[in-house]
C-alpha positions in Angstrom: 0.0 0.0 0.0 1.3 3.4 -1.0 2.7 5.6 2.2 0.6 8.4 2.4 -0.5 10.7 5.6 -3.5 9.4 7.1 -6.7 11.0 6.3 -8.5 12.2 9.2 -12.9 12.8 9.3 -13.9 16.2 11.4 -14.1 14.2 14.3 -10.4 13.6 14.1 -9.9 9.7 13.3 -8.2 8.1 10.8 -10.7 6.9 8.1 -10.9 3.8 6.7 -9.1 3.8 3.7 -6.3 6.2 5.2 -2.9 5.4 3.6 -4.5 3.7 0.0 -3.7 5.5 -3.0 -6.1 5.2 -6.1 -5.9 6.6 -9.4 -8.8 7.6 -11.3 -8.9 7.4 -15.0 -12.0 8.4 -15.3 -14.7 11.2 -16.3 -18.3 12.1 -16.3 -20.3 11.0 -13.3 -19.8 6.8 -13.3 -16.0 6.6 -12.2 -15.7 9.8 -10.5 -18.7 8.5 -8.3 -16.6 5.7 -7.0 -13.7 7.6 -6.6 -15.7 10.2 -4.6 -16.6 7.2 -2.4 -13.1 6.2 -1.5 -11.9 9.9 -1.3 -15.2 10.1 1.5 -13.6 6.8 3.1 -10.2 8.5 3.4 -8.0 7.3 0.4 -5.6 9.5 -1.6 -7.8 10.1 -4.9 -5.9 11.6 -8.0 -7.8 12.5 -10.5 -6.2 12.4 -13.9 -7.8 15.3 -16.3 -7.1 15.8 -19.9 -5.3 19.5 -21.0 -7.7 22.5 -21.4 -11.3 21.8 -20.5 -10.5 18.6 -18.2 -13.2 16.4 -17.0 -16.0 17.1 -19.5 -18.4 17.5 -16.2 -16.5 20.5 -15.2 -18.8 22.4 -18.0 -21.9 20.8 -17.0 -23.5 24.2 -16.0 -24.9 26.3 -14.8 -24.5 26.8 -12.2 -21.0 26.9 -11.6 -18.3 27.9 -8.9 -14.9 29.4 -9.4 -15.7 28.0 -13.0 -16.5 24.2 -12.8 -20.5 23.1 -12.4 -22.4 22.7 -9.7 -21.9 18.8 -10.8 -18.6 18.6 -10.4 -18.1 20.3 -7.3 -20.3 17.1 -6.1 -18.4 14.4 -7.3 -14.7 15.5 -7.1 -14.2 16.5 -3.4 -11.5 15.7 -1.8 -9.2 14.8 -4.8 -6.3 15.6 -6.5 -5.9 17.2 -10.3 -3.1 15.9 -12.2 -3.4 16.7 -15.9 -1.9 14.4 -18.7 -2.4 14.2 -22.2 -2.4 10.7 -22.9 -0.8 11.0 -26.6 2.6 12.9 -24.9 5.0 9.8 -24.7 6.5 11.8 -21.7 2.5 12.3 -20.1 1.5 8.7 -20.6 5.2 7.2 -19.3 4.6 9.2 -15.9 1.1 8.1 -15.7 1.9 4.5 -15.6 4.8 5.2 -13.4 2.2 6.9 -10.7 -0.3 3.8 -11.7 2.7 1.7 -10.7 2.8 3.2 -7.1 -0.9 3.1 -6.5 -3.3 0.5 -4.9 -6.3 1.0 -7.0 -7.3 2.2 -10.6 -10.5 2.9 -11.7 -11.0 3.8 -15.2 -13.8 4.6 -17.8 -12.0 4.9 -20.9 -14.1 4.3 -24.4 -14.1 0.1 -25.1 -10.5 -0.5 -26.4 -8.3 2.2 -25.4 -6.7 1.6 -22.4 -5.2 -1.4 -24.2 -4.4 1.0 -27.1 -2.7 3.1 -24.9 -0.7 0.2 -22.9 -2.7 1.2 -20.0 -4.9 -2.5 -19.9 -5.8 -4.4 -16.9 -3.0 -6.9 -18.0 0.0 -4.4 -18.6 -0.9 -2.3 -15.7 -1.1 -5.3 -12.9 1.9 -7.0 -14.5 3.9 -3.9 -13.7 2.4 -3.8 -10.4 0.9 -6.6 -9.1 -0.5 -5.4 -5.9 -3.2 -3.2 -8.3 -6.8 -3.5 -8.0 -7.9 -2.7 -11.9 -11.6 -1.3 -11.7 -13.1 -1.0 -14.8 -16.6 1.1 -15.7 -17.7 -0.1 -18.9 -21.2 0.7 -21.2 -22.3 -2.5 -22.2 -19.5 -4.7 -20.7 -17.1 -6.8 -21.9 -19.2 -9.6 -23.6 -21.7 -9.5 -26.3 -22.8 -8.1 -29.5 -22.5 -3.9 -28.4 -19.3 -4.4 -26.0 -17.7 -1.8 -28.0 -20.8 0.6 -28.5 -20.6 3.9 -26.6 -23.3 4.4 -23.7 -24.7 7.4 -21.2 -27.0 6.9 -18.1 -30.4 8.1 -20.0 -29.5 5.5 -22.9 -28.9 2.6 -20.1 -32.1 3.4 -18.4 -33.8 2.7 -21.3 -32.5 -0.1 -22.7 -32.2 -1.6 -19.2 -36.1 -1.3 -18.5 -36.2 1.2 -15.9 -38.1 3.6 -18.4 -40.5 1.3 -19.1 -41.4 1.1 -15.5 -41.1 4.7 -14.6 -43.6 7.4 -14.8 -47.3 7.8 -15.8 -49.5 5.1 -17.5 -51.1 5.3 -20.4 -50.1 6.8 -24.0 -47.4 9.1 -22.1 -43.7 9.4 -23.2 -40.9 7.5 -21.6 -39.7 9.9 -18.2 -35.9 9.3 -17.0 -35.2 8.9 -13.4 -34.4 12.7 -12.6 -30.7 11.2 -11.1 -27.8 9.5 -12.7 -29.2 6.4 -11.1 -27.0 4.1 -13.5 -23.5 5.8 -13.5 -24.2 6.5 -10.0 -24.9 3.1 -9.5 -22.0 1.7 -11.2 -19.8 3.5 -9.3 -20.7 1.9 -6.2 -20.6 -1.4 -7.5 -17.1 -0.1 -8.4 -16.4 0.3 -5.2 -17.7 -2.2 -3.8 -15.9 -4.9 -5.9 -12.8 -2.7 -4.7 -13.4 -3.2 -1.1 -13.9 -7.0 -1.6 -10.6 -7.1 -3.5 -8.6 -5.5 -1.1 -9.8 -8.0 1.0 -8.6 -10.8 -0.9 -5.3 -9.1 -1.6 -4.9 -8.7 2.4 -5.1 -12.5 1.8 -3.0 -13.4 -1.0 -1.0 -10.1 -1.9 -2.3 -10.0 -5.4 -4.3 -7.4 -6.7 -6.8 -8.0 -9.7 -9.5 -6.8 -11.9 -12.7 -5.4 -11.4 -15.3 -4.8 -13.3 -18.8 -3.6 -14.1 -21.1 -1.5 -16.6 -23.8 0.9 -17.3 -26.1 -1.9 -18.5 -25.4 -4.2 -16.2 -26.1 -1.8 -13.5 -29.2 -1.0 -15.5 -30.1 -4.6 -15.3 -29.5 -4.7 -11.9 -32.2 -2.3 -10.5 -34.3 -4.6 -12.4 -34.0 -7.2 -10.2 -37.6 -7.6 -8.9 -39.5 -7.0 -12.0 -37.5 -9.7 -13.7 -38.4 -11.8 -11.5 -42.0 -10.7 -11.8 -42.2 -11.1 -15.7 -40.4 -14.3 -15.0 -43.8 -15.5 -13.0 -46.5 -14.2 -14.6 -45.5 -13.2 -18.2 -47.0 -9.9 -17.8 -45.5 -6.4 -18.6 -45.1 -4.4 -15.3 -46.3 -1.5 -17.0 -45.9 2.3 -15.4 -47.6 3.3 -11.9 -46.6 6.6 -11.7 -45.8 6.9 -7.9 -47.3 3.5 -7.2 -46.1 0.0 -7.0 -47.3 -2.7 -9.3 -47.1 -4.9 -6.5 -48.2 -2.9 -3.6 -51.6 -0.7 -3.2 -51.8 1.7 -1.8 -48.2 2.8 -1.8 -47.9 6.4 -3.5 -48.8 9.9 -3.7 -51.4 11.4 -3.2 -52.5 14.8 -3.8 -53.6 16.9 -0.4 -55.0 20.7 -0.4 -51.4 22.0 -0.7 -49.3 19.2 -1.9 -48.0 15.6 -2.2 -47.6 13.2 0.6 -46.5 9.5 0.4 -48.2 6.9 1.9 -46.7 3.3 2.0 -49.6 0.7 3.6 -47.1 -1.8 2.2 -49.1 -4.8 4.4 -52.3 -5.9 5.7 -52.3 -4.4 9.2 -50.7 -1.1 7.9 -54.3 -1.1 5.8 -56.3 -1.4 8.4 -54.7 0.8 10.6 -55.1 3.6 7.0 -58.6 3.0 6.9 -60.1 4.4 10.3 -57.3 7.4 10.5 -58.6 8.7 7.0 -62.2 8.6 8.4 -63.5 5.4 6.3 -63.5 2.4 8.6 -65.6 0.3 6.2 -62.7 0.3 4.2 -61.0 -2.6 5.9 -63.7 -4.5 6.2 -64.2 -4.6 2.2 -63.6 -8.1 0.7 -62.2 -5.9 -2.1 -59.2 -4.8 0.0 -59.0 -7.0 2.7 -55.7 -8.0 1.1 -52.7 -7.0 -0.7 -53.6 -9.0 -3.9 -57.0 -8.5 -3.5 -55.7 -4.6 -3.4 -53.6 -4.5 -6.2 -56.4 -6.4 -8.4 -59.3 -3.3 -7.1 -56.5 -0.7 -7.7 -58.2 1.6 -9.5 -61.4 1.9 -7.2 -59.7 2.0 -3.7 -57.0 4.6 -5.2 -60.0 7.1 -6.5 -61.4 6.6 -3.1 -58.2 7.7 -0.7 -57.7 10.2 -3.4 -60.9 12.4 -3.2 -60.3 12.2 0.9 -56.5 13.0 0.7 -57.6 16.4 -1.1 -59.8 17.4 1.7 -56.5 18.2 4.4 -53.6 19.7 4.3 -49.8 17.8 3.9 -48.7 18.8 7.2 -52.7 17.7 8.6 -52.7 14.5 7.0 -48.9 13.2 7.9 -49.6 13.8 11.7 -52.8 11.9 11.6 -51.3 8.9 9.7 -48.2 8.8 11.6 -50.3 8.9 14.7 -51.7 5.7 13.6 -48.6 4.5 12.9 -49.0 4.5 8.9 -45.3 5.1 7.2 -45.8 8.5 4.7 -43.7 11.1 3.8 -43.7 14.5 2.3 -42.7 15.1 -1.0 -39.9 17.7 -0.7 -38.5 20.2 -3.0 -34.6 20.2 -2.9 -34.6 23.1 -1.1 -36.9 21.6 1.8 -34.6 18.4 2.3 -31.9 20.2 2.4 -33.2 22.1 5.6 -35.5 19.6 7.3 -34.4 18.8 10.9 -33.8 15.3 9.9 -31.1 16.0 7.0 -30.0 18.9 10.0 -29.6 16.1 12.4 -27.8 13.3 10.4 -25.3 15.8 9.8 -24.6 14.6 5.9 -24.4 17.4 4.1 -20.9 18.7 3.6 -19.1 22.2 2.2 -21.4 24.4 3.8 -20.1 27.7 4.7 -16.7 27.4 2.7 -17.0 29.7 -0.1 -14.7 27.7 -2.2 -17.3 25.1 -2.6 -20.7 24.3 -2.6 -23.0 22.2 -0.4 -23.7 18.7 -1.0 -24.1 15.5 0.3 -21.9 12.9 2.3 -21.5 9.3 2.4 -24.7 7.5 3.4 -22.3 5.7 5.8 -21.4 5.8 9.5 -18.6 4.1 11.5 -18.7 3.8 15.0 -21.6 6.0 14.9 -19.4 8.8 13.7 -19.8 9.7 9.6 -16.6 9.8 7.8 -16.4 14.0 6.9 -13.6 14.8 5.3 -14.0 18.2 3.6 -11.8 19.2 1.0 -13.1 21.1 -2.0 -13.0 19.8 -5.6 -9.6 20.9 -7.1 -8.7 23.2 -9.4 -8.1 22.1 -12.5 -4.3 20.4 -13.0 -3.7 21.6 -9.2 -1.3 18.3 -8.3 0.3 18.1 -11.6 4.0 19.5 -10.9 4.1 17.1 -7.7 3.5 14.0 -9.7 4.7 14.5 -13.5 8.4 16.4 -12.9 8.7 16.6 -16.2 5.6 19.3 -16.4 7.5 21.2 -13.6 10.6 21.0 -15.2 9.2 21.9 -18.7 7.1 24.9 -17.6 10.5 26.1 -14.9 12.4 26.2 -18.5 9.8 28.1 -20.2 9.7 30.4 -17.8 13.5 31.2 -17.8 13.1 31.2 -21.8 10.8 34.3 -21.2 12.7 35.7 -18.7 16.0 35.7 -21.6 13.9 37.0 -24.2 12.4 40.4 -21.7 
């Protein structure tokens, strides 16, 4: 493992992955995602950027900060910037020699080039055989599109999570309004990099990882596979709603949407008197789930007429008085400033002016939340301290100019 200081959380501990070093290759949302993870968990994170506009998320704005989007901000805390131009011999020989020092690298290169550029799973770990090689792929690495191109919007298509999200009826398809997919295969990412560092604590060897878009994609699927697998039958689009669940949605209320999840038996009958019809959970129609889910459309134009009769805030404290799960549905700006976000204490950046606020790992240990709060770095900020050459280069420029005045 690379000797590095160890990273310490607010609360003063060294993190988890204090002392690993891990090299990401990567761009967009999918890879920097995982890297953001292990930079959270307390690894050295350098973040290799091509020359001039870098990471491509950098100009995913507006908004922006110091000039790099609001996105980018999110995923790159707590990293380093090292900028290489992978077609400089000189670039691309000091970025193998920094891969050759590091524990992990994750990279999301288009199919083919890492092995066009000599930086492949094989060459890499055969130069240093202590690396962890994570790969982020679109389609993977079997199969008739392995070398086709892919984005998060195209995998939740193609995957089936557009074909089970949003409205029913002649609507178009609606996209999950978060990078579900990239952000998805970035934490598979790092969790097959976790379980590999286990198994090199084992054996000394390091390996490859690897995942994709569409697998990912696939992944989230799990359940309605299973379903189609059963019955045959489309799961269709429930707009809020479950196909397997009633009622579990939103529902509209004199000034907004609330959430209510009767996902069982008792949590119906418990709904039924605390919205004021009783009879409810006496009717063979709902008396259960499946008998629910088959009356659907009846029982939901029912609780919908009464849910418009209250307020939000009136209708969660009667059902959580009855102890029937709901929720809000929250603008951004009203999760980020409810007392529960307030009290988990997840957000991170806020009042530094040299970044912007976001959110932390969904991760605690020992009860404490690893908080490590470093801004995203300037573009090419690290690149003297780990390509010489660069220093070197631009020190003899400089004296160039210094002869010519």
């Amino acid at each position: 493992m690379a000797e590095q200081p160890a990273a310490e959380g607010s609360g003063g501990g060294a993190l988890p992955l204090a002392g690993l070093r891990v090299v990401e290759l990567g761009h967009s949302v999918a890879a920097p995602y995982a890297g953001l993870i292990l930079a959270e968990l307390g690894a050295e994170v350098i973040k290799i950027e091509k020359p001039g506009t870098g990471d491509d998320a950098r100009g995913w704005g507006p908004p922006f900060l110091a000039g790099a989007a609001a996105v980018f901000h999110a995923l790159n805390r707590n990293k380093r910037s090292v900028v290489a131009d992978l077609r400089d011999p000189r670039d691309l020989a000091a970025l193998k020699a920094l891969i050759a020092s590091a524990d992990v690298l994750i990279q999301n290169l288009r199919p083919g080039q890492a092995e066009a550029l000599g930086l492949g799973p094989r060459a890499m770990i055969a130069a240093n055989p202590r690396l962890i090689y994570a790969s982020i792929g679109a389609f993977g690495a079997a199969g008739p599109l392995r070398g086709q191109p892919g984005y998060d919007p195209l995998m939740q298509a193609m995957g089936g999570i557009m074909a089970v999200t949003g409205e029913p009826g002649d609507r178009p398809p609606v996209r999950v309004g978060t990078s579900i997919v990239d952000m998805g295969a970035g934490s598979w990412v790092a969790i097959g990099v976790l379980a590999a560092l286990l198994r090199r604590a084992a054996t000394g060897r390091g390996g490859e990882v690897a995942t994709s878009l569409y697998e990912t994609a696939l992944a989230w699927m799990l359940y309605h596979v299973a379903s189609h697998a059963a019955d045959g039958k489309e799961p269709g689009r429930h707009g809020s709603g479950a196909a397997t669940i009633v009622p579990y949605q939103a529902f509209e209320t004199a000034d907004g949407y609330l959430v209510v999840g009767a996902g069982n038996d008792n949590l119906f009958r418990r709904l039924a008197p605390a919205v004021g019809l009783p009879e409810l959970a006496e009717d063979p129609r709902y008396a259960t789930n499946a008998a629910r889910v088959a009356n659907r459309a009846a029982l939901i134009e029912t609780l919908a007429a009464v849910f418009r009769t209250r307020t939000r805030a009136e209708w969660t404290a009667a059902l959580r008085a009855a102890g029937v799960p709901c929720a809000p549905v929250q603008q951004v700006g009203e999760l980020a400033d409810h007392p529960q976000t307030r009290a988990l204490g997840i957000l991170r950046g806020e009042g530094d002016p040299r970044q912007l606020r976001t959110v932390g790992l969904p991760l605690t240990f020992d009860g404490a939340r690893p908080a490590r709060d470093a801004p995203a770095p300037a573009h090419g900020e690290a690149t003297a301290e780990f390509f010489p050459h660069r220093a070197a280069a631009a020190a003899e420029q400089d004296r160039d100019r210094d002869d010519e005045r």
